[in-house]
C-alpha positions as CSV (number, residue, x, y, z in Angstrom):
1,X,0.4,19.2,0.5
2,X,-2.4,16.8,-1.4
3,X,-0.3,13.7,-0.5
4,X,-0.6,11.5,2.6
5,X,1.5,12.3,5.4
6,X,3.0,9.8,7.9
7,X,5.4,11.6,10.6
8,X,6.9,8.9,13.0
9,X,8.8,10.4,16.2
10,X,11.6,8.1,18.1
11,X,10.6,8.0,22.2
12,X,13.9,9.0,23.2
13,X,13.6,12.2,20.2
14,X,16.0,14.9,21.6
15,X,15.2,17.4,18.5
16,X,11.4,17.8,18.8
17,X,8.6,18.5,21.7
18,X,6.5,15.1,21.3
19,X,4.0,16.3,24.1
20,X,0.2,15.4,22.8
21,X,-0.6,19.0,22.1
22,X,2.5,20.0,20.3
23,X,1.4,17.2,18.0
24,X,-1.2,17.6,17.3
25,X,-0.4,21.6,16.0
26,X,1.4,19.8,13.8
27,X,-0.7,17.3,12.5
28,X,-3.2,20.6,12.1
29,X,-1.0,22.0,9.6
30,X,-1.7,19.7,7.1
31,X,-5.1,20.6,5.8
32,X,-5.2,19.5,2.1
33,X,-4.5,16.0,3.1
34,X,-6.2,13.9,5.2
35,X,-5.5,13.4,8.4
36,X,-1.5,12.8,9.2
37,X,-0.4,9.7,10.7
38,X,1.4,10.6,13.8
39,X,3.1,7.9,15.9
40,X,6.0,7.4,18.5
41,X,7.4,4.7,18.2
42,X,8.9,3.4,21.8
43,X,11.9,2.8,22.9
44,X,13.5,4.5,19.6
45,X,15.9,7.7,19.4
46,X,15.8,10.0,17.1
47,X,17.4,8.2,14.0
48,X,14.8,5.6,13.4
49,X,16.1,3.8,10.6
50,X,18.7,2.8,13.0
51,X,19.1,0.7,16.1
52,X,16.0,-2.0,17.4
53,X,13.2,0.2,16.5
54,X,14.6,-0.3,12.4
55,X,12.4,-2.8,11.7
56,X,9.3,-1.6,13.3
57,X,9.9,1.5,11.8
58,X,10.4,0.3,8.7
59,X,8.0,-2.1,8.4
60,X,5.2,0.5,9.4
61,X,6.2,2.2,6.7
62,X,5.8,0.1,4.2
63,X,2.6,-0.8,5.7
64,X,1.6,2.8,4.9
65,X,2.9,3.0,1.6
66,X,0.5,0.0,1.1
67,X,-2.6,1.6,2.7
68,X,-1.7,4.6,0.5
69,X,-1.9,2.4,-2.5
70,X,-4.3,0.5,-2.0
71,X,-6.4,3.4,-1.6
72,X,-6.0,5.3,-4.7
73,X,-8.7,5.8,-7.1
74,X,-8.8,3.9,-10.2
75,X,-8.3,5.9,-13.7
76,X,-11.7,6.7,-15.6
77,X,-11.9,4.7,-19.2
């Protein structure tokens, strides 16, 4: 995968091991990217977009669809 890659893990997340190690294998898997963006985000379950952590979530998001953006190379004239 060329593309940048955010993964964003609830707290409370019942379907995944979150320990620091297991993420990091994770984050190791993508090696035609940069580095992943890998965050919990406390207090949050495992539907993100849901619930009191929504607007974090959504607004860190965005906030990386911005940095993503912003960060792209301009086309050759």
């Amino acid at each position: 995968m060329r593309c940048p890659v955010r993964l964003t893990f609830g707290e409370f997340e019942g379907w995944w091991c979150l320990d620091r190690d297991e993420l990091a294998v994770v984050a190791a898997c993508f090696t035609r990217t940069r580095l992943p963006v890998v965050e919990r985000v406390p207090e949050a379950s495992h539907h993100l977009s849901l619930g009191l952590a929504a607007s974090l979530y959504h607004l860190r998001a965005l906030a990386f669809l911005e940095e993503c953006l912003t960060t792209i190379p301009a086309p050759v004239r």
